[in-house]
C-alpha positions as CSV (number, residue, x, y, z in Angstrom):
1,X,3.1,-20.7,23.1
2,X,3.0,-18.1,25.8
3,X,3.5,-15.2,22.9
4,X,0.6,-17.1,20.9
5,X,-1.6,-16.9,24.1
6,X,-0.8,-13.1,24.7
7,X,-2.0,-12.5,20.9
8,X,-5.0,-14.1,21.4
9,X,-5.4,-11.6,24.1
10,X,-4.6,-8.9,22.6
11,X,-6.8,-9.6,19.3
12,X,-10.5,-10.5,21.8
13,X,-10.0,-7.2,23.4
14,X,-13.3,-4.7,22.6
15,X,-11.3,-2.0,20.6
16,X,-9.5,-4.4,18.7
17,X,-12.5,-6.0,17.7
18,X,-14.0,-2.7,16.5
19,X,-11.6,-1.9,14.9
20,X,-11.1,-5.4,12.8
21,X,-15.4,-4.8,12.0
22,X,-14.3,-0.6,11.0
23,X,-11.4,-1.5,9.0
24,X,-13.0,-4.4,6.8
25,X,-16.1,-3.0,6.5
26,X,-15.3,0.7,6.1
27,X,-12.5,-0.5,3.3
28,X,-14.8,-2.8,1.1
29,X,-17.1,0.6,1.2
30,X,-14.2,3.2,0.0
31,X,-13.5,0.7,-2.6
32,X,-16.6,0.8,-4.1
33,X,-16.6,4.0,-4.4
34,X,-14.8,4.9,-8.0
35,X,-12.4,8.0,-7.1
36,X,-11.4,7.5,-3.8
37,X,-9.2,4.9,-3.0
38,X,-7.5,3.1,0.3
39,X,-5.1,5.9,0.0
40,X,-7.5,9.3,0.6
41,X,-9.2,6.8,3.5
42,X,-6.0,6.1,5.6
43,X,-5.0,9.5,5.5
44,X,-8.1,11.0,6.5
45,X,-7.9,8.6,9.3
46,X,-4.2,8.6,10.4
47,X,-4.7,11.8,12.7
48,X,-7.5,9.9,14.6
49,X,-5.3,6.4,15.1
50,X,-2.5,8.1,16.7
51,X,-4.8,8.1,19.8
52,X,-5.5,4.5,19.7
53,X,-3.1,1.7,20.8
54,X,-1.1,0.5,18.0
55,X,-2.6,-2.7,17.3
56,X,-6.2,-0.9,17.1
57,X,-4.7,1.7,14.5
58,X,-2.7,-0.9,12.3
59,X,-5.7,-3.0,12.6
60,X,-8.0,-0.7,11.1
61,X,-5.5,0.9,8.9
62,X,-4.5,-2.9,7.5
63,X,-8.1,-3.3,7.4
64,X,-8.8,-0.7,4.9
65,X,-5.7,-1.4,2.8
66,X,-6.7,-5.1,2.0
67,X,-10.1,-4.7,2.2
68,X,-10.9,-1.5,-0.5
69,X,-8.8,-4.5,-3.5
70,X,-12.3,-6.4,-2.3
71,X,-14.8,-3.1,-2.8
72,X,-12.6,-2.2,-6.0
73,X,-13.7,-4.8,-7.7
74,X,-17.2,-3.8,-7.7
75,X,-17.4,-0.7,-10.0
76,X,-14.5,-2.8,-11.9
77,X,-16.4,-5.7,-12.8
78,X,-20.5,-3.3,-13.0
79,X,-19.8,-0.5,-14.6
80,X,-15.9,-0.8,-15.7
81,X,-14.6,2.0,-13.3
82,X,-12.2,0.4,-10.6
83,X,-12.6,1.5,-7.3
84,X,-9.3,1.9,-6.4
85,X,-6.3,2.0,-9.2
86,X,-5.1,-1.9,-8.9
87,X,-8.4,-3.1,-9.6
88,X,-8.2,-1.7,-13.3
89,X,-6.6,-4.8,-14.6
90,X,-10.1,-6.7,-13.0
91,X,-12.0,-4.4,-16.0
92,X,-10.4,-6.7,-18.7
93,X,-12.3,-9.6,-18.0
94,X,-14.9,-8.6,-15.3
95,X,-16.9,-5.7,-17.7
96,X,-16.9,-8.3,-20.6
97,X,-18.4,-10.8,-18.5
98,X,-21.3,-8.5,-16.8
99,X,-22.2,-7.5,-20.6
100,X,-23.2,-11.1,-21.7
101,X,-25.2,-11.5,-18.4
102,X,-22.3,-13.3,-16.1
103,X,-22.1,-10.4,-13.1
104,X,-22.6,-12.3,-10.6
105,X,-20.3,-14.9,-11.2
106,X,-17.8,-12.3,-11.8
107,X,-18.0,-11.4,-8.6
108,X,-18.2,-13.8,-6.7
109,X,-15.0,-14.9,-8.9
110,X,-13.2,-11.8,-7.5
111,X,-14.3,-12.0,-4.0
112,X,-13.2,-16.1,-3.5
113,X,-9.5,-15.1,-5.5
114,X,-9.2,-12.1,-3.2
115,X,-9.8,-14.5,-0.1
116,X,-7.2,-17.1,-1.4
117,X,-4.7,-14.4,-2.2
118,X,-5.0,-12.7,1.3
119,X,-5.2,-15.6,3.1
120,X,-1.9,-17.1,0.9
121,X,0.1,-14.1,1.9
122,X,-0.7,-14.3,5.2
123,X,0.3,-18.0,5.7
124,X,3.6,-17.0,3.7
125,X,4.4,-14.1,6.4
126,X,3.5,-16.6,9.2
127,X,6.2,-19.1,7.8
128,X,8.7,-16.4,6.8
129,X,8.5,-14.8,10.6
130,X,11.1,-17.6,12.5
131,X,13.5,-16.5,8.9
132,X,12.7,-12.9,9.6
133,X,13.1,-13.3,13.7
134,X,16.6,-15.4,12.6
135,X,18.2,-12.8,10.0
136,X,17.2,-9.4,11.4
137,X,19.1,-8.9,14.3
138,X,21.9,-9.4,12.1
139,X,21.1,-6.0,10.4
140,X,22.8,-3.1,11.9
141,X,22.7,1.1,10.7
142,X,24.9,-0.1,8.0
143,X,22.7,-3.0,6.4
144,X,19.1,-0.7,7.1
145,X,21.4,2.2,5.6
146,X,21.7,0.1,2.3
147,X,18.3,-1.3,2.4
148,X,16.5,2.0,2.5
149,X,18.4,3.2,-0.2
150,X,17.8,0.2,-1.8
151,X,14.3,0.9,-1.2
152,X,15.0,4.6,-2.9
153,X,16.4,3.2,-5.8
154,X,13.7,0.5,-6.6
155,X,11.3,3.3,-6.1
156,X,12.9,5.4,-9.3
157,X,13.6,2.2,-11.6
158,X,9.8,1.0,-11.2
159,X,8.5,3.9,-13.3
160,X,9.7,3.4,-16.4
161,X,9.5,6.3,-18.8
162,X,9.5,8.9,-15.8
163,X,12.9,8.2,-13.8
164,X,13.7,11.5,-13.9
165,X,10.9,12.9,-12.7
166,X,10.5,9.8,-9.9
167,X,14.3,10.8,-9.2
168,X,13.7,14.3,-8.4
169,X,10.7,13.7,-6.4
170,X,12.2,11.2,-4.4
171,X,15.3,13.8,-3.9
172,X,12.8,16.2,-3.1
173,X,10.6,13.9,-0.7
174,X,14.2,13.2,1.0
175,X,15.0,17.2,1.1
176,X,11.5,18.0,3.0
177,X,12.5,15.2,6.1
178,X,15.6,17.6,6.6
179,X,13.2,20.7,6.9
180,X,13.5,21.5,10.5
181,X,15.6,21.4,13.6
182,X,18.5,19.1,12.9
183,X,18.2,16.2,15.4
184,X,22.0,15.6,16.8
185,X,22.8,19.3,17.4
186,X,19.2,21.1,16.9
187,X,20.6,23.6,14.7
188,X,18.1,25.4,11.8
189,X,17.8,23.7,8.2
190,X,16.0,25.1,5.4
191,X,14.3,26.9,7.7
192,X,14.7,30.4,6.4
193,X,14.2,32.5,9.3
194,X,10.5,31.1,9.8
195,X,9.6,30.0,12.7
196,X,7.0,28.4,11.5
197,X,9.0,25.9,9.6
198,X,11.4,24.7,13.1
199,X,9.2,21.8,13.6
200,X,9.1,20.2,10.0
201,X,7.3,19.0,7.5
202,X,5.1,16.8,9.0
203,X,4.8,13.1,6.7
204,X,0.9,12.9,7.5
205,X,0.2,17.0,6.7
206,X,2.0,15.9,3.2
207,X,0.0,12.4,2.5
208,X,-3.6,14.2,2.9
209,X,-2.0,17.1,0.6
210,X,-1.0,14.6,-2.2
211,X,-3.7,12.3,-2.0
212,X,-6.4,13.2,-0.6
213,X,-6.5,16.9,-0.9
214,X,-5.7,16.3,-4.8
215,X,-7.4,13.5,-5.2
216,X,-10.6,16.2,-3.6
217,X,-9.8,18.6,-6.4
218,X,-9.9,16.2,-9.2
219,X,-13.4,14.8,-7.5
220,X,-14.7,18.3,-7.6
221,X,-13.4,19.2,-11.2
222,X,-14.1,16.1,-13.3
223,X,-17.5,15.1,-14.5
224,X,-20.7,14.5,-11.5
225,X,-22.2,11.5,-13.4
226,X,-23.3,9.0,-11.0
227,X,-23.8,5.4,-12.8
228,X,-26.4,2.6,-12.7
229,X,-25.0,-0.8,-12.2
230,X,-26.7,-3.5,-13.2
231,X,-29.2,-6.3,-11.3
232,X,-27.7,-9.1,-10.2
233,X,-29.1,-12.5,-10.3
234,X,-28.1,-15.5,-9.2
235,X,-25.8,-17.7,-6.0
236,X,-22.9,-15.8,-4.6
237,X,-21.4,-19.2,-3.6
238,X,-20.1,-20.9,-6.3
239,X,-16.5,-18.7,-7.1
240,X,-14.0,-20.2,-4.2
241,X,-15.0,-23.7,-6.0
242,X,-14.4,-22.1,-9.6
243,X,-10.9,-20.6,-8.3
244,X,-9.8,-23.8,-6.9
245,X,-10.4,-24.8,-10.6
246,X,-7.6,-22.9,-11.9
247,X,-5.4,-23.6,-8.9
248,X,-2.6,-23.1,-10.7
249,X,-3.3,-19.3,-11.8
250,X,-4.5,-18.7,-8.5
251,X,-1.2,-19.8,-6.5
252,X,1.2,-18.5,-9.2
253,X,-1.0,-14.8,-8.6
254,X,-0.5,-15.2,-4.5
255,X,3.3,-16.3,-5.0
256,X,3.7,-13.5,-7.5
257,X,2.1,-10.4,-5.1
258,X,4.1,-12.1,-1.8
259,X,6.9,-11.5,-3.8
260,X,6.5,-8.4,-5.4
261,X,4.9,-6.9,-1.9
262,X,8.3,-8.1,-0.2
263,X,10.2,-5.8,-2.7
264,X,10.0,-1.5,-1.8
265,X,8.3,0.2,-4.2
266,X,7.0,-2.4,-6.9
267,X,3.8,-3.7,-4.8
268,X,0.5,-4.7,-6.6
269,X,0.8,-3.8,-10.4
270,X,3.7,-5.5,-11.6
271,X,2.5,-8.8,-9.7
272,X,-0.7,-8.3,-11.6
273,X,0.6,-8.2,-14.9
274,X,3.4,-11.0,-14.3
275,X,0.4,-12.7,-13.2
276,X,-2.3,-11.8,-16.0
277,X,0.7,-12.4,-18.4
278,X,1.2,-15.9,-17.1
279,X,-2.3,-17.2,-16.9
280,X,-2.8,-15.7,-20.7
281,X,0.1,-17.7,-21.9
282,X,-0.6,-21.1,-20.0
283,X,-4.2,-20.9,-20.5
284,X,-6.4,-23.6,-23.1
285,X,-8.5,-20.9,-24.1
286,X,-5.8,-18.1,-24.4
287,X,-8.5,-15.7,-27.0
288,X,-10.5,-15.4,-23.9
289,X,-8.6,-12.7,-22.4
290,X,-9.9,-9.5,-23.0
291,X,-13.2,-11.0,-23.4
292,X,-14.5,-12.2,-20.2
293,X,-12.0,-15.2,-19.2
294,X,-12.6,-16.5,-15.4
295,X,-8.7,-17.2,-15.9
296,X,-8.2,-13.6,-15.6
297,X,-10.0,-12.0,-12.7
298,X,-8.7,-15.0,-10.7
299,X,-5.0,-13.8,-11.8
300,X,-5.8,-10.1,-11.2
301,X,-7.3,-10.3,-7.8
302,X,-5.1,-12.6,-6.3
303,X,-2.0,-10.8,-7.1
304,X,-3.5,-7.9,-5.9
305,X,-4.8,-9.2,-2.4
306,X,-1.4,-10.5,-1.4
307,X,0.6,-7.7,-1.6
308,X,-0.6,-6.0,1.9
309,X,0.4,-8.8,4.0
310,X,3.6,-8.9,2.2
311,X,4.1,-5.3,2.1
312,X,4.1,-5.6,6.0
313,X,7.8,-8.0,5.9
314,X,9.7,-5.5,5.2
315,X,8.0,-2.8,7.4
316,X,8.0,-4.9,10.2
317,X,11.6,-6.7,9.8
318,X,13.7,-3.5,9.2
319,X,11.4,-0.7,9.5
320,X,11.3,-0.1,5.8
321,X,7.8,0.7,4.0
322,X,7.7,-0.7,0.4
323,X,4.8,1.8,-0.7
324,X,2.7,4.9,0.3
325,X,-0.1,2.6,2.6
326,X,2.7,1.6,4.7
327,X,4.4,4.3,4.9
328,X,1.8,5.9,6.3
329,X,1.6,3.0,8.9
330,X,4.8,4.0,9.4
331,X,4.0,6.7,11.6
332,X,1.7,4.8,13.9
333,X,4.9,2.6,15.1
334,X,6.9,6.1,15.8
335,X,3.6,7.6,17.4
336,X,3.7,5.3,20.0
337,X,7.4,4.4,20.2
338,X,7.3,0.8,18.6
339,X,10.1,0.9,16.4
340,X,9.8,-1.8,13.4
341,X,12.7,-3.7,12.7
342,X,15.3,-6.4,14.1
343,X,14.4,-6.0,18.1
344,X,10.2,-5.8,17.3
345,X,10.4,-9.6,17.0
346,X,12.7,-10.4,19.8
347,X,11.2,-7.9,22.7
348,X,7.3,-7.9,21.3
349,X,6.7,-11.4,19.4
350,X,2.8,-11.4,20.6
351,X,2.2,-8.1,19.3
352,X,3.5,-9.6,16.0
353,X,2.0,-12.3,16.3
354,X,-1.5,-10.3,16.8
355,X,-1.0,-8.5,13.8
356,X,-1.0,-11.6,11.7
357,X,-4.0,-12.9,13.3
358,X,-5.8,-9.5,13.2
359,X,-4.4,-10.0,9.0
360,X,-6.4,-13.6,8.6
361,X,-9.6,-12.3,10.0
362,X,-9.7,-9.7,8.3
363,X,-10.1,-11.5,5.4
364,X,-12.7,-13.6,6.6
365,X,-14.6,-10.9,7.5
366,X,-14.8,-9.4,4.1
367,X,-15.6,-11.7,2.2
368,X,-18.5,-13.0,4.9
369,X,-19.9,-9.4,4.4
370,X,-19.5,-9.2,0.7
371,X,-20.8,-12.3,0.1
372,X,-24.2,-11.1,2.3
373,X,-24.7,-7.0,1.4
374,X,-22.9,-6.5,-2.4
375,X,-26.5,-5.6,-3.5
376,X,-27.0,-2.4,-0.5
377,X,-23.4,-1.8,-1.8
378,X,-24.5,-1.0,-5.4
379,X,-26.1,2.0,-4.5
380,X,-22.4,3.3,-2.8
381,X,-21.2,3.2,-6.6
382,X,-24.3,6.0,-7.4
383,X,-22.8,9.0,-4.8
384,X,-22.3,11.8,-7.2
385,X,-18.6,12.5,-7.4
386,X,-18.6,16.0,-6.5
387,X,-20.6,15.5,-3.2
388,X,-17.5,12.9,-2.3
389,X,-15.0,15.7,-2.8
390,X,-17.0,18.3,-0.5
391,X,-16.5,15.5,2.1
392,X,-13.0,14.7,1.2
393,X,-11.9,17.7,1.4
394,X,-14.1,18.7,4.5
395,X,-12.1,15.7,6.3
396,X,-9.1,16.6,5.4
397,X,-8.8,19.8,6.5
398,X,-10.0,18.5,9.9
399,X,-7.3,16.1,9.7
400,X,-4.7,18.4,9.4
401,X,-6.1,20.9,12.1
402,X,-6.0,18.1,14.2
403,X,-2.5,16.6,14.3
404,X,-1.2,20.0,16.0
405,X,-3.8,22.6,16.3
406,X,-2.5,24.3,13.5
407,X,-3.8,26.3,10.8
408,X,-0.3,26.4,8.9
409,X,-0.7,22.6,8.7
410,X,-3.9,23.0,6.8
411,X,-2.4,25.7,4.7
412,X,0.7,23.5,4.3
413,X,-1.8,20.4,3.1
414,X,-3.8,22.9,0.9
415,X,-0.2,23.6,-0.7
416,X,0.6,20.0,-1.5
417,X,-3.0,19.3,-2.8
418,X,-2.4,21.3,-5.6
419,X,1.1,20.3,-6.0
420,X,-1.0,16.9,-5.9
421,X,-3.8,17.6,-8.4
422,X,-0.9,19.2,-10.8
423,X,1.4,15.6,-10.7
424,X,-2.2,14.1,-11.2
425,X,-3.0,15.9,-14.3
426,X,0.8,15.6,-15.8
427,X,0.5,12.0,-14.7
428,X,3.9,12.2,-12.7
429,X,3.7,9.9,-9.3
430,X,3.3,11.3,-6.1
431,X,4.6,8.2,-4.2
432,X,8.4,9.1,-4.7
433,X,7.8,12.4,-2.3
434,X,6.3,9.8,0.8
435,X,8.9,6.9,0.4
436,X,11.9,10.0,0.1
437,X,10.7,11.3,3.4
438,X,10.4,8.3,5.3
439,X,13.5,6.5,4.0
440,X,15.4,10.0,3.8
441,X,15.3,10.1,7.7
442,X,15.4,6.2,8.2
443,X,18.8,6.8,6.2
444,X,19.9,10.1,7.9
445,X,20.1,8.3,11.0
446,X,21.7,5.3,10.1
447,X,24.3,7.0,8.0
448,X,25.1,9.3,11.3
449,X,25.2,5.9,13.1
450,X,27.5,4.2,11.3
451,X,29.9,6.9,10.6
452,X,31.1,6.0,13.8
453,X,32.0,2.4,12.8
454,X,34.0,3.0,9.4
455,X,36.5,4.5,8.8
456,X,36.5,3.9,4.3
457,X,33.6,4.0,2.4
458,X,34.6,0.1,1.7
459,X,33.7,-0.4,5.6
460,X,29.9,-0.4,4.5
461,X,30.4,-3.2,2.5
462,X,32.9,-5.3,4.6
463,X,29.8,-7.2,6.6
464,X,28.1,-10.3,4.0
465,X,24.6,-9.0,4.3
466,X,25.9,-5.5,3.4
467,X,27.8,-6.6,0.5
468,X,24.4,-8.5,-1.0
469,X,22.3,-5.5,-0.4
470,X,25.0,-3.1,-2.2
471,X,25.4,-5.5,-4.8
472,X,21.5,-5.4,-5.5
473,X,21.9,-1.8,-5.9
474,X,24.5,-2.0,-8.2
475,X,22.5,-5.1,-9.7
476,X,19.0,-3.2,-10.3
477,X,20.7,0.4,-11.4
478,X,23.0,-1.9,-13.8
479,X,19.9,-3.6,-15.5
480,X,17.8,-0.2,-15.4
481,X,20.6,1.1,-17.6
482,X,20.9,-1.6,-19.9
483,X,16.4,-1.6,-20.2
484,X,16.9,2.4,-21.0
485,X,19.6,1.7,-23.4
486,X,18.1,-0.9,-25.3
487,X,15.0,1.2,-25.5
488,X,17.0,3.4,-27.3
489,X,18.8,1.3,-29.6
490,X,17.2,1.3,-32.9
491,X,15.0,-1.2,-34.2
């Protein structure tokens, strides 16, 4: 009750409240905006949060994450052009349905089943925190060892088709943490005789390269069409009644993203599609799909809207992030010396506690503003595409002077912009290189930890919570094999 009491405190205070209003507000706008994404936003504004108290940063940070899924849908469903990438599976049924005159019900579809799904994935963490508070302090530098590279290994085997490429730039995302002065005996690595390279690669300097640099460059290349969305007519009101409806679509999409969220490195597309795939197969009216089913859009939002809260177990429990959003986050923990994982619950359970509450209302918050200003939103969707990436990039650069002063850093962010822009065009994924730097050092350090508690490489395993993460390596690299070998085998 106390740690309950001291949330509330933390959550009424002035910046915290800004920030919930920022994050929500500012998130549902990026998301309308085709091209940009939650990504470009959060690492535009990760310099700036590293002055704020943690729970103001995370709280606008989280606040953009959930809140752009909400904006996304509202190119997705007007003018088929997801605002941000996991809205694309919204298009299938929301376009279809805005052609034969249904927009408004489309959207207010998407903004009730991205309120349930939040709002589910935030209960689920609630319940799941007394499990979490239970089973992580049993996790020492061995299990976290095994988890992140857990976490490295689901990474590669969830891009089918590329796992050589995702291998190599998660090898080289890993190779760019050890950049620097080595942190036991501060010797030179990699360093080549520059001085300018002693103090590393920083992880933010490398996110605004590879998103939002790239995704600036791609803005400033591609077309400068700026579309018309249609009028909307019609009650906003009616779509949380519809969802509960199909109750059963909508649950099985909030179980699916809770659960895909709590894994590293699947997140929001494969819950979609488990979820899309699902409500398509139990449906009555199964020739719908495609073609403007409500069945759908409920599926596709939900799923999508759970994941963040989700995404925040593993982050939070062993200091692990399970995509690029969070591992940005990441940082704002180290910024500020709150270290995420098995002693955050025991030593700071109201700042926990804070988080989730800050999680619920954002949720409320969005969909209370959508369901009041989605017409003054429309006109976001019309911003010509190249006037986005002169500001983009503008910001950016500003956000890499900032961090240290430093023009190298902006030259360094210029550098992986075009390395960027050049996966984007050979549709390779940039995510790899940000989960290889922040695991690679999470596992540097507990691998130098634990060499001082084993003496045989069967000494990581000997502990029951080591063994089960080891044998879901073996598990998920065994079952990758057999996927790549069936693919092979001919028909």
């Amino acid at each position: 009750m106390d740690a309950l009491l001291s949330a509330f405190d933390i959550i009424w205070s002035l910046d915290v409240i800004i920030a919930l209003i920022v994050g929500s507000v500012g998130g549902i706008i990026i998301g309308a905006i085709p091209g940009v994404g939650p990504a470009v936003a959060i690492a535009i504004l990760l310099p700036a949060t590293f002055a704020f108290e943690p729970i103001v940063g995370l709280t606008m940070l989280l606040g953009i994450y959930g809140s752009s899924m909400f904006g996304g849908a509202i190119p997705a469903i007007l003018i088929n052009a997801p605002g941000t990438a996991v809205n694309a599976l919204t298009t299938y049924d929301g376009y279809p349905m805005t052609k034969r005159g249904e927009a408004q019900r489309a959207l207010s579809l998407a903004y009730s089943a991205s309120f349930f799904g939040g709002v589910f994935s935030v209960i689920c963490l609630i319940l799941l925190t007394p499990v979490l508070a239970a089973v992580a302090p049993n996790f020492g530098s061995r299990e976290i060892f095994l988890a992140a590279l857990l976490g490295i290994v689901l990474v590669i085997v969830t891009h089918p088709g590329q796992t050589i490429i995702a291998t190599f730039l998660a090898c080289f995302g890993i190779w760019l943490n050890t950049i620097g002065l080595e942190p036991i005996r501060y010797t030179q690595r990699f360093t080549f005789g520059q001085n300018w390279l002693s103090s590393g690669v920083n992880l933010v300097v490398v996110v605004l390269g590879l998103f939002a640099i790239a995704q600036a460059f791609t803005l400033l290349i591609d077309k400068d069409e700026s579309p018309n969305p249609p009028k909307l007519q019609g009650s906003m009101f009616g779509g949380m009644r519809e969802v509960f409806q199909h109750k059963r679509v909508a649950f099985f999409g909030s179980g699916a993203g809770v659960i895909m969220g709590i894994i590293p490195g699947v997140g929001e597309f494969l819950s979609q599609f488990l979820a899309y795939t699902y409500a398509a197969k139990t449906s009555k009216t199964p020739e719908l799909f495609g073609k403007g089913a409500p069945e759908g859009i409920i599926a596709s939002e939900t799923a999508n809207n759970s994941v963040p809260a989700a995404a925040m177990i593993p982050l939070l429990a062993l200091g692990i992030p399970g995509e690029q959003l969070t591992a940005m986050m990441l940082s704002v923990f180290y910024v500020h010396n709150v270290v995420p994982g098995p002693q955050l619950f025991q030593n700071q359970p109201d700042f926990i506690i804070a988080l989730y509450l800050s999680l619920l209302i954002l949720n409320v918050l969005a969909l209370g503003f959508l369901l009041f200003s989605t017409k003054p939103i429309l006109q976001i969707i019309r911003i010509p595409p190249r006037f986005l990436g002169v500001i983009v990039l503008t910001l950016s650069f500003v956000g890499a002077y900032s961090l240290r002063n430093s023009a190298t850093d902006c030259a360094m962010a210029a550098g992986f912009g075009v390395l960027g822009y050049i996966l984007k065009r050979l549709n390779y994924p940039a995510v790899p290189i940000i989960l290889g730097m922040v695991l690679g050092g999470i596992m540097e350090a507990k691998l130098r930890t634990s060499m001082a508690q084993v003496e045989t490489p069967l000494d990581f395993v000997s502990r029951p919570i080591a063994a089960i993460i080891f044998g879901l390596i073996i598990l998920t690299l065994a079952l990758h094999i057999r996927n790549i070998l069936r693919a092979k085998r001919p028909v």
